[in-house]
Phi, psi and omega in degrees: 000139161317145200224124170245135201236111190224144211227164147076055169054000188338184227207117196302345173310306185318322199270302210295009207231329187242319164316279205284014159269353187134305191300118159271124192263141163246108198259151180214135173292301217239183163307131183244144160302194201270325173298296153351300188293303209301325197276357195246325214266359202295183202003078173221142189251312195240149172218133186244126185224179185234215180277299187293359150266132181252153202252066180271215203259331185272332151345292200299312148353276173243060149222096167283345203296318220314136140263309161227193176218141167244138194256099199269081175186175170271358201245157177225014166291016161269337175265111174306112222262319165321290198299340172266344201254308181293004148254020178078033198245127166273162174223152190239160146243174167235134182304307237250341233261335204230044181231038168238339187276336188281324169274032167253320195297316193302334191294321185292344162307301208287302189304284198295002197257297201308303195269017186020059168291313192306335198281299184264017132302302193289315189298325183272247313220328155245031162094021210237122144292136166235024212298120169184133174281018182294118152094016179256146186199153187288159143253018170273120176080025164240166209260110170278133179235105186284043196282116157107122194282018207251292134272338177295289189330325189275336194257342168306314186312304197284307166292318181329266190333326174272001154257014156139320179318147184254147196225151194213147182225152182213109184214131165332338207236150167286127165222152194287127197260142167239182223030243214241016183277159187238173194232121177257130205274007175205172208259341152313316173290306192274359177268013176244046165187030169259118201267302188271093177285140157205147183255100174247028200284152187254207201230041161295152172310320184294020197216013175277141192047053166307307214230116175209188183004288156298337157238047098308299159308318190292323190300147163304145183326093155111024168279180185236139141265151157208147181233098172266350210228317157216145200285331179284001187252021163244135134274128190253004184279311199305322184307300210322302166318310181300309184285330161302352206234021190030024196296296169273142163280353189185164169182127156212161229225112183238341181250101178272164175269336150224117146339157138288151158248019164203162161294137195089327177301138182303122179264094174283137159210195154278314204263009168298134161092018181257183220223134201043077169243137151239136180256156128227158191270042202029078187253004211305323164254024192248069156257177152338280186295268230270349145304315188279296212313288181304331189288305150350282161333312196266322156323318195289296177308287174329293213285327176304303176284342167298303214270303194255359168108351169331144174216343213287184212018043152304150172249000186261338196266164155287132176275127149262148170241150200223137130271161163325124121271102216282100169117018178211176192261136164239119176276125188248175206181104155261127146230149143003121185274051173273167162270172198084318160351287200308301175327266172351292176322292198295343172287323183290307189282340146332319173299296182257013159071059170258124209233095182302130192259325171182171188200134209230137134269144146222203186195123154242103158073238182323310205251146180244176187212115146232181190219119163238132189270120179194141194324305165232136191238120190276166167260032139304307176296336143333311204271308215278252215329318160008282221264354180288164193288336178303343194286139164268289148284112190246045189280158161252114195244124212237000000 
């Protein structure tokens, strides 16, 4: 029996969506470390994570079992993404699955920040009346700064606008402004005309330490920040200084650059105890509806590419999209992205007289796909495709 191993609380869907494909399933509440992971994964074909486990190359190294992996979240930088594709391991996310809980918590930030709410809370609670509009203010007709324009960004863009708001976007990649937002062409522009900064940036490298000191300085006097999107592209010492220093006025945090790997575990930061600060527990897509939404999603994904070879929206793979054929052999094939590859498939199976029913390539960077369907496949041609040096991966999906 096929084996799945899912980590980090996943949304009980994940495991009943592979339970009900075949699959002994296996659960763990929290994160494992590398020793940990190597030592959970031995005989495991799937494997389901979160943020907090990371998937590196000595992982990949020893779960020769591994076939994919699912990233039941949107960022997949815990996963060595090279390193899983030259051994033939796919990996899925879900893009799409978490992004209104994620633009509700901001929009509800951007409100409870704007209004010091967090202030006269803290104030009520210890017994303080304050009724005073001093430093609270609406947010119909102050100006929200989007850097990074991308599925968050764009449906943010859109409730923004529908509460009154003006909206500026600032992202590397040409993208389509949508309503009335305008696109700021450096990331200076839009923070010298941002009542509101939020970071919706994904978790290439190239985006570490995006935002520090100096643009903190740059933001207006008495601006608001939030950071939803990755804990390594901020310096928090530096959020810490602007706000003691009344530069920002609010600021909330939903990402750290290290994380607890369980529930219950001690949270250290610079930004505990600071004043109209919201902390949350990288919760930003952790609603119900968008837990279940992923758990689905990935579950899915996993169970599709096992049973027909299906890769599409892998983010690491050539994408195919494949359905079932019923009454024939399907060889999926990942290899080395050389010339020749096809010929070569078709000469072996030509060899053992194997009578090809159809057949799909594709190619991402390094790595080929190809998938051939055909009435019978002896396990010579198995073996023969095997053993050529191009091969990475060989499965038979019947």
């Amino acid at each position: 029996m096929l084996r799945a191993l899912l980590l980090e609380n996943l949304h009980p869907q994940a495991r009943a969506i592979l339970e009900a494909a075949g699959y002994e399933v296996v659960t763990r509440s929290g994160a494992l470390d590398e020793s940990e992971l190597i030592e959970a994964l031995q005989g495991v074909h799937l494997l389901g994570i979160r943020s907090k486990t990371n998937v590196t190359e000595a992982v990949l190294d020893a779960a020769p079992d591994l076939v994919a992996i699912g990233a039941y979240c949107i960022g997949t930088n815990q996963i060595d993404l090279h390193a899983a594709a030259s051994r033939g391991v796919a990996v899925f996310n879900a893009p799409f699955s978490n992004t209104r809980s994620v633009v509700e918590i901001a929009l509800a930030d951007i409100i409870a920040l704007t209004r010091r709410l967090t202030v006269l809370d803290r104030s009520m609670h210890d017994g303080v009346w304050n009724k005073s509009a001093d430093g609270a203010h609406e947010v119909r007709g102050r100006t929200l700064g989007i850097v990074g324009y991308g599925n968050i960004g764009t449906q943010l863009s859109v409730l923004a606008e529908n509460l009154g708001m003006s909206v500026v976007f600032y992202d590397t990649a040409e993208k389509l402004a949508l309503g009335n937002a305008r696109r700021a062409e450096t990331l200076d522009e839009l923070l010298d005309v941002a009542d509101i900064v939020t970071l919706h940036v994904d978790g290439r490298s190239g985006n570490a330490g995006l935002f520090g000191a100096k643009q903190f300085a740059r933001m207006r006097e008495g601006a608001i920040f939030l950071n939803l999107s990755r804990g390594f592209v901020v310096d928090y010492a530096a959020l810490r200084d602007a706000v003691l220093a009344g530069h920002v006025a609010g600021a909330a945090v939903d990402v750290f650059p290290v994380e607890p790997k369980r529930k219950g575990d001690p949270f250290e930061s610079e930004l505990r105890g600071l004043p109209n600060v919201i902390l949350t527990p990288h919760t930003g897509g952790s609603t119900e509806e968008a837990q279940e939404a992923i758990g689905q999603f990935v579950s899915n994904k996993l169970r599709d590419f096992m049973n027909t070879g299906t890769t599409m929206l892998s983010v690491n793979l050539p994408n195919l999209t494949l359905e079932a054929r019923p009454g024939v052999h399907r060889l999926t094939y990942l290899h080395r992205n050389v010339p020749g590859v096809l010929a070569a498939v078709n000469n072996t199976l030509a060899e053992h007289g194997a009578n090809i029913e159809g057949q799909l390539l594709a190619t991402r960077g390094e790595v080929g796909y190809v998938v051939t369907d055909a009435v019978a496949v002896e396990p010579e041609v198995v073996a023969a495709l095997r053993a050529r040096p191009e091969t990475i991966r060989l499965r038979v999906v019947d």
